[in-house]
C-alpha positions as CSV (number, residue, x, y, z in Angstrom):
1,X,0.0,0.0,0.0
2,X,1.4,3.0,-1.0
3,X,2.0,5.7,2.1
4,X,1.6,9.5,0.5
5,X,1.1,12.3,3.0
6,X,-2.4,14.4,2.4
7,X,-1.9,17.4,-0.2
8,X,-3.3,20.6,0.5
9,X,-5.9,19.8,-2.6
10,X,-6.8,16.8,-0.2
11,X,-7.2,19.1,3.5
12,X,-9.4,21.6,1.0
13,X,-11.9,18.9,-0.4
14,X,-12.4,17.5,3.6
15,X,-13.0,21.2,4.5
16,X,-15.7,21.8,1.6
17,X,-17.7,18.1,2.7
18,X,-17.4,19.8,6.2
19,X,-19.1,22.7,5.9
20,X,-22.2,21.1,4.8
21,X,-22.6,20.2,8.4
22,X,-24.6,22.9,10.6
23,X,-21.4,22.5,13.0
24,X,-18.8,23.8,10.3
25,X,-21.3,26.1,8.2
26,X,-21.4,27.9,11.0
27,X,-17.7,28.2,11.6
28,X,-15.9,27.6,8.8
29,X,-18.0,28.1,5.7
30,X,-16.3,31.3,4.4
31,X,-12.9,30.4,5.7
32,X,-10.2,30.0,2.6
33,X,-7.1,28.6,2.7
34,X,-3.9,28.3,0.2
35,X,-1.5,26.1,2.3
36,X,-1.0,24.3,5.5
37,X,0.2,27.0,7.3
38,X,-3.3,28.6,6.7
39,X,-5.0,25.3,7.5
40,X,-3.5,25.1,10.6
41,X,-4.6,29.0,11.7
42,X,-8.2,26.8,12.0
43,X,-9.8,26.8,15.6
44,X,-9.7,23.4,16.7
45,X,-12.7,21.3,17.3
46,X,-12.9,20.0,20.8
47,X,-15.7,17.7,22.2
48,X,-17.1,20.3,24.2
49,X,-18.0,21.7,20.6
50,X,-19.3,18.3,19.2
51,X,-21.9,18.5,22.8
52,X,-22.8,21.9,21.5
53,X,-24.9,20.8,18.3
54,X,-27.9,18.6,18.5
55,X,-27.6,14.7,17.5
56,X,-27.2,15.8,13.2
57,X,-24.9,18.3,13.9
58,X,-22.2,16.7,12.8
59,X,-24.2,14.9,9.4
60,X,-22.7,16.7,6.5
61,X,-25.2,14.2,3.9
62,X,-28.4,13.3,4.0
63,X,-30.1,10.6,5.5
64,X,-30.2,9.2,2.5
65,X,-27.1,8.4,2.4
66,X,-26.2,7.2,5.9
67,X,-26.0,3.7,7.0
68,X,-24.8,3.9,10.5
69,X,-25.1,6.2,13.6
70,X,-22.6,5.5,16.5
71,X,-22.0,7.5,19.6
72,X,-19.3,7.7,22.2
73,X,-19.7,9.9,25.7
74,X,-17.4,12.6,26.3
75,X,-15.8,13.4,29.2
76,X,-19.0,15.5,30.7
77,X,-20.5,12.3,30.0
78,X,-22.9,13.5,26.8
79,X,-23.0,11.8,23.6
80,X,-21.2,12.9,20.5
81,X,-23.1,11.4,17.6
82,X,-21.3,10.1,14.6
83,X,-23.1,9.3,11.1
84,X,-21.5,7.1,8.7
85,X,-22.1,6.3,4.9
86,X,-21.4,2.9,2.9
87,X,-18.4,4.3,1.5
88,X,-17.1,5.8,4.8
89,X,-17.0,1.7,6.1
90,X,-15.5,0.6,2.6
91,X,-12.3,2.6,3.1
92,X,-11.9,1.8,6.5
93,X,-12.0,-1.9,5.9
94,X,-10.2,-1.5,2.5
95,X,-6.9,0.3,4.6
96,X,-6.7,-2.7,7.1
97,X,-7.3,-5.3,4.6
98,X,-4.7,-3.8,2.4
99,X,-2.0,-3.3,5.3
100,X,-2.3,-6.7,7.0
101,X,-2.9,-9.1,3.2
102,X,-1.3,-12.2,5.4
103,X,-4.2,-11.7,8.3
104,X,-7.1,-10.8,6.5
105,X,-7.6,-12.8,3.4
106,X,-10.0,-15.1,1.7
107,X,-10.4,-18.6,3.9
108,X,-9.0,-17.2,6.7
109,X,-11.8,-17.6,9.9
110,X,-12.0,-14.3,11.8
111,X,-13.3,-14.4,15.4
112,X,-15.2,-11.0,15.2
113,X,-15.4,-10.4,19.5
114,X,-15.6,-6.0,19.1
115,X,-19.2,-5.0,20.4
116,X,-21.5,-4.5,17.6
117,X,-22.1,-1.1,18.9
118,X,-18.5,0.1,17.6
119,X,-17.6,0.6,14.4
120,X,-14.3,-2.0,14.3
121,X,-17.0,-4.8,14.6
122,X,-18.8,-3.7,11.3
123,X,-15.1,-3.0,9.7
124,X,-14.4,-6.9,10.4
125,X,-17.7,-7.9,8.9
126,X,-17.1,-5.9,6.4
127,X,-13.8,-6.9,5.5
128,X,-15.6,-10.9,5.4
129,X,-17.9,-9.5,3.0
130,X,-15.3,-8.0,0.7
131,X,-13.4,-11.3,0.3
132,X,-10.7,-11.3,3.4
133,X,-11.9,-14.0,5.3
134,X,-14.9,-15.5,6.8
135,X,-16.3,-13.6,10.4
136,X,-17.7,-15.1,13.4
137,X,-20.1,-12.3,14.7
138,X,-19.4,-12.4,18.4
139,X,-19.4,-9.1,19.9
140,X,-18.9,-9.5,23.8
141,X,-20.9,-7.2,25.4
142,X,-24.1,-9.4,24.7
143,X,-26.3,-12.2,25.9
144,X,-25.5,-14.5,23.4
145,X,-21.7,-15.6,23.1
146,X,-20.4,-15.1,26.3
147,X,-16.7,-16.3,27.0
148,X,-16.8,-19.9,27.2
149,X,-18.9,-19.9,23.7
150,X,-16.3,-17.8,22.3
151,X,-13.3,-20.1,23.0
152,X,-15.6,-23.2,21.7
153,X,-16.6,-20.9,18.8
154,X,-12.5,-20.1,17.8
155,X,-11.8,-24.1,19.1
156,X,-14.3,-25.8,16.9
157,X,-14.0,-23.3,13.7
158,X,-10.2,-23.4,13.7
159,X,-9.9,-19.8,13.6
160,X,-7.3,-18.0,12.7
161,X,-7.7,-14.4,13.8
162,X,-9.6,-12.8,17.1
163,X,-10.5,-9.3,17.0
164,X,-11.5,-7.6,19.9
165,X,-10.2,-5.9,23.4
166,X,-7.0,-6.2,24.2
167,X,-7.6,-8.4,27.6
168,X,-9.4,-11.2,25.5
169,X,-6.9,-13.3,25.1
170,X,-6.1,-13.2,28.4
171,X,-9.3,-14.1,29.4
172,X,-9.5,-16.8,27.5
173,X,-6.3,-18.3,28.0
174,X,-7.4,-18.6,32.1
175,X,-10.9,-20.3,30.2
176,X,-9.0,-22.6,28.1
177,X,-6.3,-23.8,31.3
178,X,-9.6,-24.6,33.5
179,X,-10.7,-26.2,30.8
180,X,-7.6,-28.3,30.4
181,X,-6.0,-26.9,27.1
182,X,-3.2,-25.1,26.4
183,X,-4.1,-22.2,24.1
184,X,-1.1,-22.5,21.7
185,X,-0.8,-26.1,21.1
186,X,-4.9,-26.7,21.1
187,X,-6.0,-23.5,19.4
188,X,-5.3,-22.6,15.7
189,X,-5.3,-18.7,16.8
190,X,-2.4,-17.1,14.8
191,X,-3.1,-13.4,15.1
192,X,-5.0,-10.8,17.6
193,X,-6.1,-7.7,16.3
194,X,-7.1,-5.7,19.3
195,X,-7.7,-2.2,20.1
196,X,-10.4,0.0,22.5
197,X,-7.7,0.3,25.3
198,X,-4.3,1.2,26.2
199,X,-1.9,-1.9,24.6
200,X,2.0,-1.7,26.0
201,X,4.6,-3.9,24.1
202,X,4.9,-5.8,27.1
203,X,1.4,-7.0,27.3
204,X,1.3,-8.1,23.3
205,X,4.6,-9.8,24.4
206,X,2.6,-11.6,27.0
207,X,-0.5,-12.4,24.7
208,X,1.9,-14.1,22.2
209,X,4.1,-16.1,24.2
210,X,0.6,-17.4,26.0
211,X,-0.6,-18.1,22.7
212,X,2.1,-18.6,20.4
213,X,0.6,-16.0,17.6
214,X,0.5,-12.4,16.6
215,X,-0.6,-9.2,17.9
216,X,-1.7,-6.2,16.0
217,X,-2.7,-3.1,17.6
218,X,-5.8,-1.1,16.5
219,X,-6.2,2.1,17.0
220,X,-9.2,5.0,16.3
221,X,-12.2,6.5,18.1
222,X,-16.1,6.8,17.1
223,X,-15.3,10.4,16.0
224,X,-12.2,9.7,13.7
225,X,-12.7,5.8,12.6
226,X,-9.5,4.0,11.5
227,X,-6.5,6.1,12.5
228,X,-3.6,3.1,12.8
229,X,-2.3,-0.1,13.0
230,X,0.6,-1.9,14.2
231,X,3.6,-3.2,12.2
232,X,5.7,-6.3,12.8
233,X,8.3,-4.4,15.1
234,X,5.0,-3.9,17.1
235,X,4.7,0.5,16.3
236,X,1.9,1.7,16.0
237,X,1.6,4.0,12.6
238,X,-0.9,6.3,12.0
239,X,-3.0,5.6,9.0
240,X,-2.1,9.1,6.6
241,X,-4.6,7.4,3.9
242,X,-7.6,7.9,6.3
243,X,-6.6,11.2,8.7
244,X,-4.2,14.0,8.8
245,X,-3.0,14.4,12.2
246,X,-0.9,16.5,14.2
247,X,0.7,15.8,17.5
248,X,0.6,19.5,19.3
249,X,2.4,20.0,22.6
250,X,0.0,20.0,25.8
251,X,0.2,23.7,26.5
252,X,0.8,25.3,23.0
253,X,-0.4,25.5,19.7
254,X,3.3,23.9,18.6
255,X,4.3,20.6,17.1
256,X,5.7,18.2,19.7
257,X,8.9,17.0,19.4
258,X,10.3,13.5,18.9
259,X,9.5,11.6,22.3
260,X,7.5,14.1,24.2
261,X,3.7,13.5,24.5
262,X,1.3,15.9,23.1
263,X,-2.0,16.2,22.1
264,X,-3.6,14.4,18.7
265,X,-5.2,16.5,16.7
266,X,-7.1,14.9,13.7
267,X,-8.7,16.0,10.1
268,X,-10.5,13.1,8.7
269,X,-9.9,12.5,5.3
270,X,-12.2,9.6,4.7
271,X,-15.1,10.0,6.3
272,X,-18.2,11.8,4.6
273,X,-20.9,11.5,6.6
274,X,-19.5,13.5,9.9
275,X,-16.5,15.0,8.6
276,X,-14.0,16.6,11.4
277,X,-11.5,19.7,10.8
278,X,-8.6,19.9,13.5
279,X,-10.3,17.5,16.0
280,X,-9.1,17.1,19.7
281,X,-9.4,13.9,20.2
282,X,-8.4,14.8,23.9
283,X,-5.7,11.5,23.7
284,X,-2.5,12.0,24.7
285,X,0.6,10.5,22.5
286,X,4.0,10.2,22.4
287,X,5.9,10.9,18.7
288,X,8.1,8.3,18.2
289,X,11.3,8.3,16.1
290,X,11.6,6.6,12.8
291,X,10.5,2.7,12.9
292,X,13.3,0.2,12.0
293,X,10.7,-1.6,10.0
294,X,10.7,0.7,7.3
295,X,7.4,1.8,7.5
296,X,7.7,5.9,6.8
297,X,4.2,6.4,8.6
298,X,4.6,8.6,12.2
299,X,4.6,5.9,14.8
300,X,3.1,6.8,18.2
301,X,2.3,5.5,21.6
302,X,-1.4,6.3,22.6
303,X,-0.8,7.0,26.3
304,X,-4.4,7.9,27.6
305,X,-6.8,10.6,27.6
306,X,-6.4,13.8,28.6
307,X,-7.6,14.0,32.7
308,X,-6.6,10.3,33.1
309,X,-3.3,11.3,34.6
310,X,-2.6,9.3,38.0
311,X,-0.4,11.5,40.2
312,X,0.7,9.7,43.6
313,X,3.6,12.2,45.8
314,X,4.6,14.4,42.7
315,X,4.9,11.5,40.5
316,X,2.5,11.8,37.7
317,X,1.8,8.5,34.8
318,X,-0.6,7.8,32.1
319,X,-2.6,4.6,32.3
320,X,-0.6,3.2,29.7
321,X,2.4,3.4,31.9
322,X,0.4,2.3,34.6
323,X,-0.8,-1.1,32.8
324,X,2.5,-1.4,31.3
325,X,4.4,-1.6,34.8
326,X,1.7,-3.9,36.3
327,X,2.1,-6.4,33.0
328,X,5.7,-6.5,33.3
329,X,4.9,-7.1,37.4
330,X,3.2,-9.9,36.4
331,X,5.3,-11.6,33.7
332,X,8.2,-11.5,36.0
333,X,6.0,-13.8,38.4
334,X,5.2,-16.0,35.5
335,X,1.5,-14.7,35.3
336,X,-0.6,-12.4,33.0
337,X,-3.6,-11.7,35.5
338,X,-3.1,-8.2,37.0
339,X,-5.5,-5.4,38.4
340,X,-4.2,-1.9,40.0
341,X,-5.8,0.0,42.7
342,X,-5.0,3.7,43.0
343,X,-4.5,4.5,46.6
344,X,-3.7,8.0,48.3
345,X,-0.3,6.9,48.9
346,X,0.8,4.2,46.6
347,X,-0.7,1.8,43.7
348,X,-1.8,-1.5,44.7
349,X,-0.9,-4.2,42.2
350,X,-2.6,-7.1,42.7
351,X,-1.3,-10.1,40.8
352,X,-2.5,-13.9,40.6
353,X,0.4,-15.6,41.4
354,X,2.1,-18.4,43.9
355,X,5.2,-16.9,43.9
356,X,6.8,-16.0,46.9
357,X,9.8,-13.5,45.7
358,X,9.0,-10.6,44.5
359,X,11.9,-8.7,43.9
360,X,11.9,-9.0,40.3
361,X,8.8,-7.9,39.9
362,X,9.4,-4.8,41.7
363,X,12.3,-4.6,39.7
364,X,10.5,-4.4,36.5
365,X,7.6,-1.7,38.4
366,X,11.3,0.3,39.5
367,X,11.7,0.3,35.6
368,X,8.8,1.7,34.2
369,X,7.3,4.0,37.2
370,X,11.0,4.9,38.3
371,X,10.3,6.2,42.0
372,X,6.3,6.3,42.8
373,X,5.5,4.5,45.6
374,X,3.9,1.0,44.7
375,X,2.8,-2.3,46.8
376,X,2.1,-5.4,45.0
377,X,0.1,-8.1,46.3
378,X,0.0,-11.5,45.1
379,X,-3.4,-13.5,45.5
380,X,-4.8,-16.8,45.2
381,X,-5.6,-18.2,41.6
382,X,-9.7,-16.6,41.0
383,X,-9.7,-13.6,43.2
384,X,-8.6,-11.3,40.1
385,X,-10.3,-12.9,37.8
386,X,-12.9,-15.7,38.3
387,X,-13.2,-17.4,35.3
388,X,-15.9,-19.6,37.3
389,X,-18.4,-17.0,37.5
390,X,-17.6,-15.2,34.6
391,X,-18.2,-18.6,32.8
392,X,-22.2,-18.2,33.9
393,X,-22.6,-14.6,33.6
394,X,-24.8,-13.8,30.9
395,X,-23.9,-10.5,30.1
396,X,-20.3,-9.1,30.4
397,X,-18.9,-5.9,30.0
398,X,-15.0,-3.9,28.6
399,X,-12.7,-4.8,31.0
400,X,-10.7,-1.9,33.4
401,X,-7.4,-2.7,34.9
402,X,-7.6,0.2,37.1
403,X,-9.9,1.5,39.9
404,X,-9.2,4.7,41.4
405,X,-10.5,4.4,44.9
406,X,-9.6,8.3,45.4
407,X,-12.7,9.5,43.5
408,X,-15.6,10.7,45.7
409,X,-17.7,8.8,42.9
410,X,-17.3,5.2,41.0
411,X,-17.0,2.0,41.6
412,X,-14.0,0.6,44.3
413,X,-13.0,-2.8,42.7
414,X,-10.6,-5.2,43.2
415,X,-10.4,-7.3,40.6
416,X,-11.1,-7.7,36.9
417,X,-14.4,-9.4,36.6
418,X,-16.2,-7.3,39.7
419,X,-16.0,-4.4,36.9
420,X,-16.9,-6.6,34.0
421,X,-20.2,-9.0,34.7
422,X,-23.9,-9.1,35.9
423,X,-24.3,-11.5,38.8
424,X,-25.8,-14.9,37.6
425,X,-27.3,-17.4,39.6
426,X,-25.6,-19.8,41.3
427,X,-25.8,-23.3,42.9
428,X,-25.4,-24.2,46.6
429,X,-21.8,-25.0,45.7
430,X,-20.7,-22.0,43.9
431,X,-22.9,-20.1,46.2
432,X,-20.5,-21.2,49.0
433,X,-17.2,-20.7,46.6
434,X,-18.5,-17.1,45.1
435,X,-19.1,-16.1,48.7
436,X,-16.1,-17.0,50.5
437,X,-13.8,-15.1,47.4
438,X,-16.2,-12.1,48.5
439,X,-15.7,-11.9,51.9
440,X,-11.7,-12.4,51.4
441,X,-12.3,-9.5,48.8
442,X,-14.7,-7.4,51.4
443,X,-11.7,-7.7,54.0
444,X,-9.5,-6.6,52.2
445,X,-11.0,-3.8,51.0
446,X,-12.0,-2.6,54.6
447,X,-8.6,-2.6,55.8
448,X,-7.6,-0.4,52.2
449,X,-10.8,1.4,53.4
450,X,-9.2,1.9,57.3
451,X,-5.8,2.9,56.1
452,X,-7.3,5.6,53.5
């Protein structure tokens, strides 16, 4: 696939499409430009302004012509509202397909696990439909194919690809153990494409020694659609075909520099139905220097979203960093099953492990948080995540691997699944097992609660 940057011809035609939206016709529909620098005079769009408009006022076509509406909350916790056309899904899907030829291709089985209310789900599908491989419509967060269906559904198809969340492999690996396989040797999984969450190099690591295959990163947003993938060195590029993007320093208008995290700001180029000029997409990413893979794409690392900064005595990290340190934790006591607790004095990383020596993984946590003040904890197999109950739950939600307990509102978790299911109904027996895992987890948390 050919990479060419975005002409100015290109950034005008994405400008004209729009200003047929009542958001841009107010702002920019007399606005002319010759060149970027002019282009990048333009106020930037920032979520507050997408909340402004009522649910079309970001449609820039008719009705007619629009096969999708999606919608995504914003940090005040209304709905921006996204409408997409046919051709706004064929490009996507046509940029994925065309990047990744050796995942997504005809024969291939594609384990399709992104909720049906996002548009990567519909991308998959579509990319099935196109002739790059056969999908398994799965989505998660539904009734229908909860976990353990999902690892019969990839063991009896064979398949060869799971798309979804970036902790689903985990989670299924811990299915696939109690269920007495080994998910390399006894599942024909080659590749993960996942995306929807932060995805550090030492996680994917993780997933693919666990599984033996593949992981590509996926990034985007309901706003933008596609805006990257992942190469074989495991960067993450930024798709020029589909969005022009700069990466602006935090507190000025300026590029960022090689390294230092900024602010990504995003023109869609792509997308008709709700065009965006100079979008905030209020993430936070670090410019990375040129890959060794060749690739001459901007690489970045998404670090979080702007506010999700976790700042414990003066030291301040992203969530990536946060879930980064906690995976590496966790590898280093032979494990993949971690969940962080953000404390007024420390992080609590809680790890399902049996091993009694720690020291290298408080090693690794020395590495990536350098001197923040951090306690890990290593618990019995099923109190981080119980893959018994999460085996009857009927409806299951994204995963978090962090729970802020210093917020006057939200949930104070402990472990993966508490955030992630609806209680089932039990028998006498697990009635007896789900209750005594509770009231380890309730004394726990009252003597967090005591020392807060």
């Amino acid at each position: 696939m050919e990479d060419v940057d975005p002409g100015i011809d290109e950034i005008k035609a994405t400008l004209h499409r729009a200003c047929q939206s009542p958001l841009y016709k107010a702002r920019l529909c007399n606005v002319k430009i010759k060149d970027f620098d002019d282009f990048h005079k333009l106020p930037l769009t920032t979520r507050e302004d997408l909340q402004s408009v009522d649910i079309h006022g970001t449609r820039a076509v008719p009705l007619e012509r629009v096969c999708h509406y999606g919608e995504t909350s914003g940090t005040s916790g209304k709905a921006n509202s996204t409408w997409l056309t046919t051709a706004d899904f064929t490009r996507n899907a046509q940029a994925i397909a065309a990047r990744h030829p050796d995942v997504f291709s005809a024969g291939r089985i594609l384990l399709n696990r992104f909720p049906f209310m996002a548009a990567p789900a519909h991308l998959i599908q579509l990319m099935a439909q196109q002739g790059a491989g056969v999908s398994i419509p799965a989505g998660n967060i539904n009734w229908d194919v909860p976990f353990p269906r999902a690892l019969d559904l990839a063991r009896r198809t064979g398949a060869h690809v799971l798309a979804g969340f970036p902790f689903e492999p985990i989670i299924l690996a811990e299915l696939a153990r109690a269920q007495g396989l080994d998910p390399a040797r006894d599942l024909a999984l080659d590749t993960f494409f996942l995306g929807g969450s932060p995805l550090p190099k030492v996680l994917q690591q993780r997933i693919e020694k666990v599984w033996g295959a593949r992981v590509i990163e996926l990034y985007g947003s309901t706003e933008t659609m596609l805006l990257g993938t992942s190469c074989l060195q495991r960067s993450l590029h930024l798709e020029s075909s589909q969005a022009y993007v700069e990466i602006l320093k935090i507190n000025s208008d300026n590029p960022a520099s090689e390294g230092e995290i900024g602010r990504l700001i995003v023109t869609t180029l792509s997308i008709e139905g709700s065009p965006l000029i100079r979008f905030d997409t209020g993430d936070r990413v670090r410019r990375l220097a040129p890959c060794g893979c060749g690739d001459p794409r901007q690489s970045i690392v998404v670090m979080g979203r702007e506010g999700d900064e976790i700042e414990i005595d003066g030291h301040q990290r992203y969530p990536y960093e946060i879930i980064e340190a906690a995976a590496a934790a966790a590898n280093a006591l032979e494990s993949s099953i971690f969940f962080t607790v953000v404390l007024p004095d420390r992080l609590l990383i809680r790890i399902e492990s049996e091993k009694e020596d720690k020291s290298h993984a408080y090693a690794a946590i020395k590495r990536y948080l350098g001197g923040m003040n951090v306690e890990i904890e290593c618990a019995d197999r099923g109190l981080i995540l119980d893959t018994e109950t999460l085996s009857r739950s009927p409806s299951v939600y994204k995963p978090v691997l962090i729970s802020d307990w210093r917020a006057e509102m939200g949930r104070q978790i402990l472990s993966i699944d508490q955030g992630m299911i609806e209680w089932p109904s039990l028998s006498f027996a697990e009635g007896r097992s789900w209750l005594n895992r509770t009231i380890r987890r309730s004394l726990r948390s009252r003597r967090l609660r005591r020392e807060i």
